[in-house]
C-alpha positions as CSV (number, residue, x, y, z in Angstrom):
1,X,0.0,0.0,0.0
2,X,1.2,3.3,-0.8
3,X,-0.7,6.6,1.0
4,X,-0.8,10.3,0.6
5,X,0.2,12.4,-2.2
6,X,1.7,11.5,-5.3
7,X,5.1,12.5,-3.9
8,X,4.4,10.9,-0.5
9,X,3.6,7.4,-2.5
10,X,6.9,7.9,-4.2
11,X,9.1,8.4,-1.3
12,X,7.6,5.1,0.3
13,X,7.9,3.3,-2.8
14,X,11.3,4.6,-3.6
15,X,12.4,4.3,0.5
16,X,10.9,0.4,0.8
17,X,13.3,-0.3,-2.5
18,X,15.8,1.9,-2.3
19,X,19.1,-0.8,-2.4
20,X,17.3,-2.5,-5.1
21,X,16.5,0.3,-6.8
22,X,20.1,1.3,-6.7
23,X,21.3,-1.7,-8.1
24,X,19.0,-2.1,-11.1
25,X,20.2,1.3,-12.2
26,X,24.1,1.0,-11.4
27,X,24.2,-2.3,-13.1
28,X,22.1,-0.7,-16.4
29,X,24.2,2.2,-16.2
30,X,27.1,-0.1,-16.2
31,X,26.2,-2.4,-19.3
32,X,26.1,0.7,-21.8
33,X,27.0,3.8,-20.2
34,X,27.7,5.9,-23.5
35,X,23.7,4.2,-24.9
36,X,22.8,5.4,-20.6
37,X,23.6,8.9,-21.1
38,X,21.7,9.1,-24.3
39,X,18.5,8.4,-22.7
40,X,19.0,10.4,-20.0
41,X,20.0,13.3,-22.4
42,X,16.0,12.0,-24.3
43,X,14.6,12.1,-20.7
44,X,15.9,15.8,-20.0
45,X,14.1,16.7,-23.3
46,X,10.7,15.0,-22.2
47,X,10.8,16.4,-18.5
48,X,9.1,19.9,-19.0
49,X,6.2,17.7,-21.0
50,X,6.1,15.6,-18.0
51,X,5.5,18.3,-15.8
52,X,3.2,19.8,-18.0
53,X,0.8,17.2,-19.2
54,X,1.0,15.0,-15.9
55,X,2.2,16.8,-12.8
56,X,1.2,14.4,-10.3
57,X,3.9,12.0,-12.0
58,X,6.3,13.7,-12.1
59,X,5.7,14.2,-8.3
60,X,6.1,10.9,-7.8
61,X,9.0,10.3,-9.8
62,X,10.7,13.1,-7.7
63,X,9.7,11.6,-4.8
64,X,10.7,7.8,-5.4
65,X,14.6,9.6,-6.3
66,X,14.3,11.0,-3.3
67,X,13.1,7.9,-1.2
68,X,15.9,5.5,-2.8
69,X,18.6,8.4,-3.0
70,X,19.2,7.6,-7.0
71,X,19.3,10.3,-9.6
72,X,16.0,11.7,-10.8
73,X,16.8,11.6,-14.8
74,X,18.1,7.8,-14.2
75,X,15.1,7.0,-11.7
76,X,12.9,8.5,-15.3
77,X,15.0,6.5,-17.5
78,X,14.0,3.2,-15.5
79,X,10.3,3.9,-16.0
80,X,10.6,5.7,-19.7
81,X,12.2,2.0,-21.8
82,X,11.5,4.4,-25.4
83,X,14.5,5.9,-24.1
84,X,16.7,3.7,-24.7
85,X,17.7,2.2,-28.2
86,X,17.8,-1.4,-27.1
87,X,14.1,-3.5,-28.0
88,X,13.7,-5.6,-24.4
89,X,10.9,-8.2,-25.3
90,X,7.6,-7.7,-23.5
91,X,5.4,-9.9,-25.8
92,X,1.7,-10.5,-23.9
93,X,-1.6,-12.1,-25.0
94,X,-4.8,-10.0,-24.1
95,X,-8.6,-10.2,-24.2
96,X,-11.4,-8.2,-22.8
97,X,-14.9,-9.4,-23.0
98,X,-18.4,-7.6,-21.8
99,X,-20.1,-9.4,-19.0
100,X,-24.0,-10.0,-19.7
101,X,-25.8,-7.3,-17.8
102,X,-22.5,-5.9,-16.2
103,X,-19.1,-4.3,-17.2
104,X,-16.3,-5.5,-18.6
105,X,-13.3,-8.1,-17.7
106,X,-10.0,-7.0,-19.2
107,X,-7.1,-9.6,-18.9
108,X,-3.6,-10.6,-20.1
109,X,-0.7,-13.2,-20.3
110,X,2.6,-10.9,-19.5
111,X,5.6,-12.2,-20.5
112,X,9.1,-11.0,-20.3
113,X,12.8,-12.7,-19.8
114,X,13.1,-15.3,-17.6
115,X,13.7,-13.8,-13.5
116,X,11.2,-10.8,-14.6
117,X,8.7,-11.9,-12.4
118,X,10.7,-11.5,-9.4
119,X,10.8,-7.9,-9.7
120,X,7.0,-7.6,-9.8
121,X,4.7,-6.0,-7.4
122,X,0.8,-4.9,-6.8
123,X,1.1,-1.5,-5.7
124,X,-2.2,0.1,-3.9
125,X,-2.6,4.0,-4.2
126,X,-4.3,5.5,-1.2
127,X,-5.1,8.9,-1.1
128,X,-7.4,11.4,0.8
129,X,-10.3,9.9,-1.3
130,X,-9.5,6.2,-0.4
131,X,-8.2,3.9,-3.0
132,X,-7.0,5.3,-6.3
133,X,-5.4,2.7,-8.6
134,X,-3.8,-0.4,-8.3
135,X,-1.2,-1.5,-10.6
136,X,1.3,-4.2,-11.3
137,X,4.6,-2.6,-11.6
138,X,8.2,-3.3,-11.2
139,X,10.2,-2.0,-9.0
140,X,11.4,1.5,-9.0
141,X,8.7,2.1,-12.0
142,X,5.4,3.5,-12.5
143,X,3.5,0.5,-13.6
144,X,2.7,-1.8,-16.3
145,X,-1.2,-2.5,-16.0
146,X,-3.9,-1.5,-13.4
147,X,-7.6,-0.2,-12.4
148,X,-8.7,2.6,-10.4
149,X,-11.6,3.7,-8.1
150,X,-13.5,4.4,-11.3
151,X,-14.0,1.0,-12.3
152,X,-11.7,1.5,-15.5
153,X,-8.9,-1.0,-16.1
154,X,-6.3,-1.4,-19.1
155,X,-3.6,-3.6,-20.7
156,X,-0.9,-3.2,-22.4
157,X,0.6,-4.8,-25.8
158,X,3.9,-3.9,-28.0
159,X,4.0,-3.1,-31.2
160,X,6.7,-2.9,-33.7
161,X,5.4,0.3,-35.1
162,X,7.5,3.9,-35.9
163,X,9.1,5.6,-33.3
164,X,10.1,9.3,-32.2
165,X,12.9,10.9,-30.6
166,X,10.0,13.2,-28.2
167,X,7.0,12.7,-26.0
168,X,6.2,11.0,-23.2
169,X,7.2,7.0,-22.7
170,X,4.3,4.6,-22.7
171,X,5.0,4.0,-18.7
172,X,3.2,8.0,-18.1
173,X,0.7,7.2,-20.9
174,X,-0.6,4.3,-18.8
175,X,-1.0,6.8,-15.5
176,X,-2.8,9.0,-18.0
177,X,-5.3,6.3,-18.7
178,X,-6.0,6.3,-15.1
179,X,-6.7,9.5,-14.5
180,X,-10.1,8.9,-16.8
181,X,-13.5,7.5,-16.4
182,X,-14.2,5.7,-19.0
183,X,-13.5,4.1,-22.2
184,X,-14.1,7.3,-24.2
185,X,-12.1,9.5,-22.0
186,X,-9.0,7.3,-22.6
187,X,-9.8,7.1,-25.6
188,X,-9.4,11.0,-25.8
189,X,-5.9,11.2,-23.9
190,X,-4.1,8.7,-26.1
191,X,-5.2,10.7,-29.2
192,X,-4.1,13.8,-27.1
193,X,-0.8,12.7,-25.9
194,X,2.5,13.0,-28.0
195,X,4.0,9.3,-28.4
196,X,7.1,7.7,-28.4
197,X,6.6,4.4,-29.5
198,X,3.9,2.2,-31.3
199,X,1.3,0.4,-28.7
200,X,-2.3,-1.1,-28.6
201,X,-4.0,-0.4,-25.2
202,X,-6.7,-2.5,-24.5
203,X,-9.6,-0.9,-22.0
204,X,-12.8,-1.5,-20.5
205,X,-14.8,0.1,-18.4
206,X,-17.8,0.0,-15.3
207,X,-20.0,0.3,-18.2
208,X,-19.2,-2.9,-20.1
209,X,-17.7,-0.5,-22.9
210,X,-14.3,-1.8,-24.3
211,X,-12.1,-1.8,-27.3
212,X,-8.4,-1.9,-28.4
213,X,-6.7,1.2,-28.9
214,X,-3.8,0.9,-31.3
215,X,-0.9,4.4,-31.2
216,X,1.8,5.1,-33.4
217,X,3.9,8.3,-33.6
218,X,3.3,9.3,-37.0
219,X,0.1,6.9,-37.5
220,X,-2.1,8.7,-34.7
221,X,-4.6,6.2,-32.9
222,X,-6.8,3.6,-34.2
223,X,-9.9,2.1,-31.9
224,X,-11.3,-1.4,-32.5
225,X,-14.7,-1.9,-29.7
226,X,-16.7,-5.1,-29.6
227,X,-18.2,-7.3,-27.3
228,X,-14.7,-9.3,-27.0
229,X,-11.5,-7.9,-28.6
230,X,-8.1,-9.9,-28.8
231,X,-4.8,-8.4,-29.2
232,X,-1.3,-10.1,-29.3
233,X,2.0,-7.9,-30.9
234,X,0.9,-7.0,-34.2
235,X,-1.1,-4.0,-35.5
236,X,-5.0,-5.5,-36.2
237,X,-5.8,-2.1,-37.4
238,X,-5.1,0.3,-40.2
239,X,-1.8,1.1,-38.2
240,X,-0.5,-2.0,-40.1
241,X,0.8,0.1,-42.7
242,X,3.9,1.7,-39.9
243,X,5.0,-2.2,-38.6
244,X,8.3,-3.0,-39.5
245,X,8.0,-6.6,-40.5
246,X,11.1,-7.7,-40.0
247,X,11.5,-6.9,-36.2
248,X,8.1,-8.0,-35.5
249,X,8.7,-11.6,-36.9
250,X,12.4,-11.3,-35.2
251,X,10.7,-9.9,-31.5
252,X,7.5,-11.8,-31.4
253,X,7.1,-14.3,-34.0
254,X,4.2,-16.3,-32.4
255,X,2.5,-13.3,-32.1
256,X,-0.4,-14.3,-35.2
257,X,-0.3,-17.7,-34.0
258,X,-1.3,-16.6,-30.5
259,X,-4.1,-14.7,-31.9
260,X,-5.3,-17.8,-33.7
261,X,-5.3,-19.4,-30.2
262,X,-7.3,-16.4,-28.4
263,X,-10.0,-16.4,-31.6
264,X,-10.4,-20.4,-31.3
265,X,-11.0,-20.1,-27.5
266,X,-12.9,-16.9,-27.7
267,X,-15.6,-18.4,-29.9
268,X,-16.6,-21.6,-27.4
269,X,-19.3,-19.3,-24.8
270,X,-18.3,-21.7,-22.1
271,X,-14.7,-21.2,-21.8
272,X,-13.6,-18.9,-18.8
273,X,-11.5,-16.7,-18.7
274,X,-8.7,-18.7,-16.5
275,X,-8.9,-21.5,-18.9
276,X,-8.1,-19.0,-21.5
277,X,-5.0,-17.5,-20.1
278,X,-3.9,-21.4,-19.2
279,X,-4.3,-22.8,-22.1
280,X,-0.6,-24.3,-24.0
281,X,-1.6,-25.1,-27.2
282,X,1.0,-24.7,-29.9
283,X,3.8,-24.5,-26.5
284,X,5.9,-23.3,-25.6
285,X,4.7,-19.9,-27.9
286,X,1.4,-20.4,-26.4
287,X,-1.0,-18.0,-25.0
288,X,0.3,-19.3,-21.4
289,X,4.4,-18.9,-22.7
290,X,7.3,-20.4,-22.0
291,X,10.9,-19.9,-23.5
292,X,11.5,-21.1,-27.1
293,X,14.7,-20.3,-29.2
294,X,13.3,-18.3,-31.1
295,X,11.2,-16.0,-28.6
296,X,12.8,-16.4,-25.0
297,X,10.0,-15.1,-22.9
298,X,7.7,-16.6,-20.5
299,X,4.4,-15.8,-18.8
300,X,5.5,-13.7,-16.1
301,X,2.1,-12.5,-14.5
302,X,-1.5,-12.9,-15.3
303,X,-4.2,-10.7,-14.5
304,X,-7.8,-10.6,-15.1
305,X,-9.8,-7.2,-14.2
306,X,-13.6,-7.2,-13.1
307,X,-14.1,-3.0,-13.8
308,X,-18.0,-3.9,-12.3
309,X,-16.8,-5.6,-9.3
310,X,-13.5,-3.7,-9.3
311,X,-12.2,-7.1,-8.7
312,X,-8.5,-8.1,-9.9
313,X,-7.1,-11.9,-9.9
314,X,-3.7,-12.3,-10.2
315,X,-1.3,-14.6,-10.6
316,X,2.9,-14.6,-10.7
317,X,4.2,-16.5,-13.1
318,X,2.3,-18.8,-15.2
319,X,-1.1,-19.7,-14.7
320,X,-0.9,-23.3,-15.9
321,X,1.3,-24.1,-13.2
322,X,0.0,-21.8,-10.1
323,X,-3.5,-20.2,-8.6
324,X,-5.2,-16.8,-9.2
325,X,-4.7,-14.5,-5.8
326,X,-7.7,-12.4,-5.6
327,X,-7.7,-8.7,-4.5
328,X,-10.9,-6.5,-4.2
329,X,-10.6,-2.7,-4.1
């Protein structure tokens, strides 16, 4: 649980993690310091956008440096990957589906290199209001998925898609999202905010309203709703025409194949959810991952979001092989 003001969540986020916080950047640092300085260089260009477009996050940025003692460009750097040159893989399965009579479930596979998943933690926001947002993070960063106290939740897919030199890095984007309502007010900030790299943010709302919203630099945003929508790593949109082929086949090249696995599923009315997110056919590139030689990542979390209930079940690691921890907020 983190309580208070964005910059009193930081300093206990960046205090409770401070020596591993240190480490993780030293030892990044280390591996490429001349490719380091460049992105810290690209972060010192994005910081007066941060401040201007989302305040509060840049608050609590300033106040995890402070908490772990690290450098505030480098603490940036660790939350803003665009910044760096080097593609780390992040390949993840999604689907959200409309509950009869209810909202919507949103839910992923997300898998990264192998020893990812011991980095990973479910930070709670408390404020003045009561509970704020919960999202799955590593540590020292702002967050890969979440929900707040609005009954709005999001995942998150790559794309090989253009990318720019300014804006803001997909990692502020996603606290963006959680500032908003509803599906139509995300909706609104990702076509308002400048982007540095090519992703599809899948959303769903109290409401039951949901879609896929693909962003690329020079593309602009493309929205696909429905009842269910499915997402892997490649563009399903007109976006298509900015992926850069090569790398996608190169970075996730079971990407259409695990589509074909979420659309099979998808179309029996009795599957849940769970048995989605389990399920290893065509392993180990399967919706529930594990290494191959030709992609090396794994299922490192699972997550399914109730926005109705405001409900979350999560689960480290694969699902195949452990149980769904269930949090209500």
């Amino acid at each position: 649980m983190l309580y208070g003001s964005a910059h009193e969540r930081g300093l206990q986020h960046g205090s409770k993690f401070a020596a591993k916080i240190g480490d993780d950047l030293t030892s990044r640092r280390d591996q490429d310091p001349t490719g380091w300085a460049a992105a810290r260089a690209c972060a010192a260009r994005s910081w007066d956008l941060l401040m201007t477009r989302a305040p509060s996050v840049a608050q609590e940025l300033i106040g995890i440096s402070e908490g772990s003692q690290c450098d505030l460009l480098d603490v940036y750097v660790h939350s803003g990957f665009e910044f760096i040159s080097e593609i780390t893989p992040t390949g993840c399965t999604a689907i959200a589906v409309k509950e009869q009579g209810g909202g919507a479930l949103v839910a992923q596979n997300w898998d990264a290199l192998p020893g990812t998943e011991g980095d990973l933690v479910l930070f709670v926001h408390i404020d003045a209001e009561g509970f704020q947002k919960a999202m799955v993070s590593s540590i020292g960063m702002l967050g890969w998925v979440g929900c707040n106290r609005h009954g709005l939740a999001f995942v998150n897919n790559d794309l090989m898609l253009d990318t720019a030199l300014e804006g803001l890095p997909s990692q502020v984007v996603r606290r963006l999202i959680l500032e908003e309502t509803n599906l139509r007010g995300a909706c609104d900030t990702l076509k308002a905010v400048p982007h540095m790299g090519g992703r599809a943010y899948v959303i769903g709302d109290e409401s039951g309203q949901l879609g896929v919203v693909e962003v690329s630099p020079r593309g602009g945003q493309a929205t696909i709703e429905g009842s269910t929508v499915l997402h892997t790593n490649h563009a399903v949109s007109g976006l298509v025409a900015y992926e850069n082929k090569e790398t996608l086949e190169k970075t996730y090249p079971s990407s259409a194949q695990r589509l074909h696995a979420l659309n099979l599923l998808a179309e029996t009315a009795e599957v849940k959810l769970e048995d989605i997110l389990r399920d290893r056919k065509f392993a180990p590139d399967s919706i529930c991952k594990s290494p191959s030689a030709a992609e090396p990542t794994q299922t490192a979390f699972s997550i399914i979001m109730d926005c109705n209930r405001r409900h979350m079940k999560l689960c480290r690691g694969k699902p195949s092989e452990r149980l769904y921890g269930e949090f209500y907020f």
